[in-house]
C-alpha positions, -999 to +999 in steps of 0.1 A: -801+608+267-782+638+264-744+639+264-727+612+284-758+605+307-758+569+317-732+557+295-698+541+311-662+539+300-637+510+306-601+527+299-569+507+309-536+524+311-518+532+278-496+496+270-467+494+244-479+490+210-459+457+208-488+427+216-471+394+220-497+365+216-496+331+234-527+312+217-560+320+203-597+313+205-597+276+195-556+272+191-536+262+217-508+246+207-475+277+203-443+276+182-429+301+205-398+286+227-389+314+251-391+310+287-418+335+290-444+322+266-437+285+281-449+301+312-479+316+304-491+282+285-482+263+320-502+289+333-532+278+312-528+241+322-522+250+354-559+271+351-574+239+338-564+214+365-569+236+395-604+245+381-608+205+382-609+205+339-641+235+343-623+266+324-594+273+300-578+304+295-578+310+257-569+341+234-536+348+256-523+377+252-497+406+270-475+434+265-440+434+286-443+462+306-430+474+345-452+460+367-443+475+405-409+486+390-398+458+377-401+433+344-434+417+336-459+410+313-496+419+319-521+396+299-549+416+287-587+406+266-583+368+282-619+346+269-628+318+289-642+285+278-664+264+307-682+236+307-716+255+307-704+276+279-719+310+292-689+330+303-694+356+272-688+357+239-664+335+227-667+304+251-673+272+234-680+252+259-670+216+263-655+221+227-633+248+234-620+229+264-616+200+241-597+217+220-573+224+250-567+194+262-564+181+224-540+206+217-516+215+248-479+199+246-464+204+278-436+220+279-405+225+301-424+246+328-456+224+329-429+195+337-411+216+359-436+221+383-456+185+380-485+192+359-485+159+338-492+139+366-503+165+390-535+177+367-534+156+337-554+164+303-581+145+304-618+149+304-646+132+330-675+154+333-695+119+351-713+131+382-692+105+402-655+121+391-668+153+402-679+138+437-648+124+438-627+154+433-644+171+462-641+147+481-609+153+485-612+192+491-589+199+463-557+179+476-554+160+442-537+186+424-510+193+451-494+158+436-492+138+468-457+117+473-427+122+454-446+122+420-437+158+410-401+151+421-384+145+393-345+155+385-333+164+348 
């Protein structure tokens, strides 16, 4: 091969030097209070229940930077873990999405918006709970009722 024959380049946009990290491979549990980093962990539960308990978002990660002109934060080098462990390196599996449900403390946001009861941390990989789930072509996790419905 001569030159750059055959060989491909991923580059994404320059980002701020300034990295602000949410949780890691196997740690999932954060010390950090602000409103920003309580959203992106209800953003990892959220990823967990609507994926009926198959993937978790791990190694979060972003930079604050303008996103269509205003505020935001752009999470960048996400790993997976699923169930069959094979989404690249770094997925472990059931264990990593043990470690998940072991680990996560819901916070302000995931109560906020109904995930305790809505799409609870808990594990069933039977054949019959995943029947089950479909059964229901997903409706579980919209939290029925007036269970989400709770005033502060």
């Amino acid at each position: 091969m001569t030159g750059d024959e055959g060989v491909t380049w991923l580059v994404e946009p320059k980002r701020p030097m300034s990295v602000t990290k949410f949780s890691g491979t196997l740690v999932h549990n954060s010390r950090r209070k602000d409103t920003c980093s309580q959203t992106v962990l209800a953003f990892a539960h959220f990823v967990f229940g609507f994926s009926k308990q198959t993937l978790v978002f791990a190694d979060l990660q972003g930079t604050h930077s303008q996103v269509k002109g205003r505020d935001g934060l752009v999470l960048f080098d996400v790993m997976t873990h699923t169930i069959d462990g094979n989404s690249g390196m770094g997925d472990f599996g059931k264990k990593g999405i043990q470690t998940f449900v072991d680990q996560h403390v819901c916070n302000s946001i995931c109560k906020a918006l109904g995930l305790p009861k809505a799409m609870p941390l808990s594990l069933d990989y039977s054949e019959e709970a995943r029947h089950d789930d479909d059964s229901d072509n997903g409706n579980s996790a919209a939290g029925g009722g007036d269970e989400g419905d709770e005033s502060d």
